[in-house]
N, C-alpha and C positions, 0 to 999 in steps of 0.2 A: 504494500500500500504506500502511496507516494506521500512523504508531505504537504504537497500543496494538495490530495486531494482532502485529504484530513484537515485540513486548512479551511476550505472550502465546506466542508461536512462540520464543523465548527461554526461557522458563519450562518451556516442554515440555522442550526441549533439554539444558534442567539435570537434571533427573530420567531422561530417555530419550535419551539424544545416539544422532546417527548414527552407524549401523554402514555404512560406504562398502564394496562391492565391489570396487573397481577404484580404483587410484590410479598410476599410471606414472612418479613421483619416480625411482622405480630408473634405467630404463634415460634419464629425462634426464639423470640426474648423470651418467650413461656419456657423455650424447652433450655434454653442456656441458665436464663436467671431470673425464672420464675418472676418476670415483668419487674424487676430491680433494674432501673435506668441507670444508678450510680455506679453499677458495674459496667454498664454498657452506655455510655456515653456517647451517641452517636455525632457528637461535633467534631469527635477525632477518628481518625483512620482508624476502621477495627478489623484490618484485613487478619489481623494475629488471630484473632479472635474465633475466624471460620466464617462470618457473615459477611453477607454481598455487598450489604448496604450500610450507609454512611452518608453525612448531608457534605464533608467533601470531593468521595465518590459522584456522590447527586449529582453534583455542580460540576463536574468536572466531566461527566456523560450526558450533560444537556438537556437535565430531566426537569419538564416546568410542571409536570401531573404525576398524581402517581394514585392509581388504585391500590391503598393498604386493604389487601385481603383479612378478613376475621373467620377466618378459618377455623374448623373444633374437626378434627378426626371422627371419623364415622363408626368409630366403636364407642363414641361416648353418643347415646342414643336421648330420648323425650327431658326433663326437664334439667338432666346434667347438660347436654349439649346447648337449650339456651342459655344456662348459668356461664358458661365457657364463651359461647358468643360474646356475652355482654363484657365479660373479660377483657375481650379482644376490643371490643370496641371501647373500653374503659383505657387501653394501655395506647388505641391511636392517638387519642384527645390527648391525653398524658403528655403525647409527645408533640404534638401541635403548641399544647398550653410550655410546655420546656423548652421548645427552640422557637418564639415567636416572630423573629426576624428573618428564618429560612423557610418555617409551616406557616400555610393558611386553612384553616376546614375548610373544606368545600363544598356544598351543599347544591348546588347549580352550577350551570352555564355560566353566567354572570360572574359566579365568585372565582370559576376557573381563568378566566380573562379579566377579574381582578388581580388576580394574585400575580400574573405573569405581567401585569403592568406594573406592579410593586416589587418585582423581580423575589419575589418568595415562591416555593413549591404547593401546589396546589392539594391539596390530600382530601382525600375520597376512600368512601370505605364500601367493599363489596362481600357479602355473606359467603363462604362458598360452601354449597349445597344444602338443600333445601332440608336436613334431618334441623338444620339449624332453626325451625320454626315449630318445632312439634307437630306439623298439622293443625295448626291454630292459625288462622287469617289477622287476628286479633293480634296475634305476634309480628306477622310479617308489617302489619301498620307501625307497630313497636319501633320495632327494627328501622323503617323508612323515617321514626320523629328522631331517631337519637343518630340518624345522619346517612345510614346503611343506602348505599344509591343503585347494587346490583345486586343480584342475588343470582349465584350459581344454579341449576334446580336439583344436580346432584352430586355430588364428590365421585369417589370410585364404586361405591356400593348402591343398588336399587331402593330407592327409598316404598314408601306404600303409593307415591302415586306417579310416582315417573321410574321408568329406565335409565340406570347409566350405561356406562359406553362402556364399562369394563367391567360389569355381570350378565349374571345369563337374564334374558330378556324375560320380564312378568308382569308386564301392566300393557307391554306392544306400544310401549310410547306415555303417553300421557292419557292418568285417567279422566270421568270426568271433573274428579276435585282437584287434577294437576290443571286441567284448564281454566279450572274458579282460581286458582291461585297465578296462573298467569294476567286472567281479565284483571284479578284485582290489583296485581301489580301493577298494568298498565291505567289502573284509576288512581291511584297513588304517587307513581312517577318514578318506579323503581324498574332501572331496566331487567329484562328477562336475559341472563347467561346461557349461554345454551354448550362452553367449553363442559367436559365430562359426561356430556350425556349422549344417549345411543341416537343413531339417526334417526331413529321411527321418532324418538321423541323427538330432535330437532325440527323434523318437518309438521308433529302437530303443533307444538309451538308458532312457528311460521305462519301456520294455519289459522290459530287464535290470537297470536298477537296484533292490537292496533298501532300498537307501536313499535318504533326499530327494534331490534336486540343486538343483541354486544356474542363475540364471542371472545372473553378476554384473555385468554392463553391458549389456542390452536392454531395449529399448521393444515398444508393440505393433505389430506390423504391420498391424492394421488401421487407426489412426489415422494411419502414415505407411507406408507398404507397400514399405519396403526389406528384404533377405534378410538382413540382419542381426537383425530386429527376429522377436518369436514371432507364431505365428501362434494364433490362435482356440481350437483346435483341442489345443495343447499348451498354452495358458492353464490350459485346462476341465481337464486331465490332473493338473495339481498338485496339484490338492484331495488324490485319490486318495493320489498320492506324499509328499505332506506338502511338498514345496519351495517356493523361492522364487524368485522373477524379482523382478531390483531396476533400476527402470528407471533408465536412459545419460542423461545430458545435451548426448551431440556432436550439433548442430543438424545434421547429414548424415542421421540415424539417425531422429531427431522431426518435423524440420519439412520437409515435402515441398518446399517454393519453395527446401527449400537442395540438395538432391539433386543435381538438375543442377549449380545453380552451383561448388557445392565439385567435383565431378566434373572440373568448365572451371578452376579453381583445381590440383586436381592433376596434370592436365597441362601447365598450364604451369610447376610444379617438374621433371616429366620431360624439359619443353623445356629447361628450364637446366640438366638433369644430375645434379637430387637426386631421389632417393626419395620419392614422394607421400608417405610419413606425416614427412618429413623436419620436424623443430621446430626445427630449429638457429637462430641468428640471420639467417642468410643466407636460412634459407627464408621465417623471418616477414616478411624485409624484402623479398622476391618477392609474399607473398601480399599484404602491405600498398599494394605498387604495384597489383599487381593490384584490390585490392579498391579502390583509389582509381578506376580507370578503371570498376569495377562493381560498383556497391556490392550488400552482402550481404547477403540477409535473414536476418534478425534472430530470431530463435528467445529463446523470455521462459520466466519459472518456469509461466509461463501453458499455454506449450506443455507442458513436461513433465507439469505436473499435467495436460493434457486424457489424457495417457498413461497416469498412474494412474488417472483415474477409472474408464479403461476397463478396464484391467488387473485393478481392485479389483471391479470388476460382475462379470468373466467367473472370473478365480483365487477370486477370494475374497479379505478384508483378511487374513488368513493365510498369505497367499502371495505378498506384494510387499514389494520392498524398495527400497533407492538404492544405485547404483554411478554413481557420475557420470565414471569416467574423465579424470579432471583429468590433467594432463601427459602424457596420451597422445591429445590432440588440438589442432589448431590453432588452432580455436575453440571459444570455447564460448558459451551465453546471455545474453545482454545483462546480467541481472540476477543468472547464477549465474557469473559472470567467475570465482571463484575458490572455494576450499574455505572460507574464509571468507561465501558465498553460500546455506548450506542453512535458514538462519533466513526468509529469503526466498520462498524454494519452500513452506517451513511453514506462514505467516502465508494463502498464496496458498491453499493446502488448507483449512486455517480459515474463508477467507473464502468459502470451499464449502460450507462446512459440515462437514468433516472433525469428528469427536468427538477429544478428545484419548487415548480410548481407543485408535482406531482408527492416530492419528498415534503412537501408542506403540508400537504392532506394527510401521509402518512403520518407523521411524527404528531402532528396539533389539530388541522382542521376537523378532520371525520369527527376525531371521537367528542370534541368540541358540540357538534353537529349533533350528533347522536344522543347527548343526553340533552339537547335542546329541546329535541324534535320528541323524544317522551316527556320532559314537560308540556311541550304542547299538549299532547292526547293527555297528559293525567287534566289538563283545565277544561279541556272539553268534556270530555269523560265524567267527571264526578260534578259538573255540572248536571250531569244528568243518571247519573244512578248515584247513592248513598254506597257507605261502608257493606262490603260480603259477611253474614252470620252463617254462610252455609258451615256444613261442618262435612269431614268424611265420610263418618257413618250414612249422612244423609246419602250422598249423590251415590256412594260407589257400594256402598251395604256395611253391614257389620265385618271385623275382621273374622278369616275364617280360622276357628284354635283346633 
């Protein structure tokens, strides 16, 4: 990569900085220091540390947005997982209210194109997967008052009304009380995630949404053909919807030679007794033996961009974005090592031929767009229908014991 094009990929970044969909800081701090800031300091480089992220990294990979994910693992199930949520979204604020000259909350449109005139990071918080709700609509409002702006609809596991992308299929997508909880999202103004979940459910979604949706950490599934990744098929659909898909950076997800391997890396954390997405120190120092004995292919800004290009031919440049996922993976690319990495990826689009018009949508404009344009439909919207009291039991029956 040349200097002047990183030169140039820096210049963009001043005037359009990255709007990130995914960032997993929250639930590290949970898993490093149990949400203790004073061990983790994010004003100074914490690369010692294991974590991606830092507000000089921030600044220094051109970051004006940043979805903090409030993540809760899917084996913490009904009213632990909200108690954990609310954690998470306890420890964003935390750190909004600690660094007020780099954080702004961000609650809208508006505040995200305030903050970027104020030259602070914009922070936004997105729930991921929907066990985060209990199955209570009343919660998912919750969630939307105390700042929560997306909501994934499932992590890796099948919740009771939607499919994820990496269980065996049992609802065939969205039931009917996964689609009361989409409408009512889209009456409240919380976008609909559609990253981890299985296609059938992507495309009911699509179906019942009136507003855009976000896919905030996935690639395409044709250039690496994992279920996590969109298909073809729901690319071609966004135009229509107005949304966005912001492609991931976890080499499991882009680069097919890492599929397997990472696969053969996470079971051997289950051989030692931690949890495959486990990032603690103890895991990295598993994965590091491990990858000493095999080593690991390598995944470059090269691969991600082969991801946009495709994404950008089939969506359209109005419909792609970046979610790289920083701290909620064990690896990541060679050259996007950390959030401080997106000037990289830029320079590498450039040197594609990328217009800086077009690297303007990607980085700022779209997703800018996209939570405008579900403001919209939630003013319309609940002008015209009240709060959802439906409940599960009602639409889709009693559970079967």
């Amino acid at each position: 990569m040349t200097e002047r094009l990183l030169e140039r990929a820096r210049e963009l970044l001043a005037g359009h900085p990255v709007v990130d969909g995914h960032n997993d800081l929250p639930w590290a701090l949970r898993q490093q220091v149990r949400y203790d800031l004073d061990r983790r300091d994010i004003a100074a480089d914490q690369s010692a540390t294991g974590l991606h992220t830092d507000l000089p990294r921030l600044r220094a990979g051109g970051v004006g947005a940043q979805f903090w994910s409030v993540y809760v693992r899917t084996d913490m199930a009904g009213d632990e997982a909200v108690s954990a949520t609310l954690e998470q979204i306890d420890v964003v604020r935390r750190l909004v209210d600690r660094y007020p000259g780099d954080l702004r909350l961000a609650l809208t449109a508006d505040d995200m194109e305030a903050a970027r005139a104020e030259g602070r990071i914009a922070s936004l918080m997105g729930a991921e997967g929907g066990h985060s709700i209990n199955c209570s609509l009343a919660t998912l409002r919750a969630l939307h008052r105390l700042g929560v702006r997306y909501m994934t609809l499932t992590h890796n596991d099948n919740i009771p009304w939607a499919d994820s992308a990496t269980d065996v299929p049992a609802a065939g997508g969205l039931t009917r009380f996964g689609e009361e909880v989409v409408r009512e999202m889209n009456r409240v103004g919380m976008l609909v995630d559609l990253s981890h979940v299985s296609a059938d459910t992507m495309r009911d979604a699509l179906r019942v949404s009136e507003a855009p949706v976000i896919f905030s950490h996935s690639s395409a599934r044709a250039v690496c053909d994992h279920p996590r990744n969109v298909p073809d098929d729901v690319l071609g659909a966004l135009a229509a919807n107005g949304g966005v898909a912001m492609a991931t950076f976890v080499p499991k997800f882009i680069l097919p030679e890492a599929v397997a391997w990472t696969q053969a890396a996470d079971e051997n954390l289950r051989a030692h007794g931690l949890h495959h997405l486990d990032t603690s120190p103890r895991a990295m120092e598993l994965h590091r033996a491990f990858e000493a004995e095999r080593p690991r292919p390598l995944a470059t800004a090269s691969t991600v961009a082969d991801h946009l290009d495709h994404m950008r031919e089939v969506a359209g440049v109005d419909h792609i974005g970046i979610g790289g996922d920083f701290d909620g993976t064990a690896f990541t690319p060679a050259d996007l090592a950390d959030v401080a990495g997106y000037p990289n990826l830029i320079a590498e689009l450039l040197r594609r031929g990328w217009s800086d018009a077009d690297l303007a949508k990607l980085t700022w404009k779209n997703a800018v767009r996209v939570l405008r344009g579900a403001e919209d439909v939630a003013r319309d919207v609940s002008a015209k229908r009240g709060p959802s009291i439906a409940t599960i039991d009602a639409l889709d029956g009693p559970p079967v014991r």
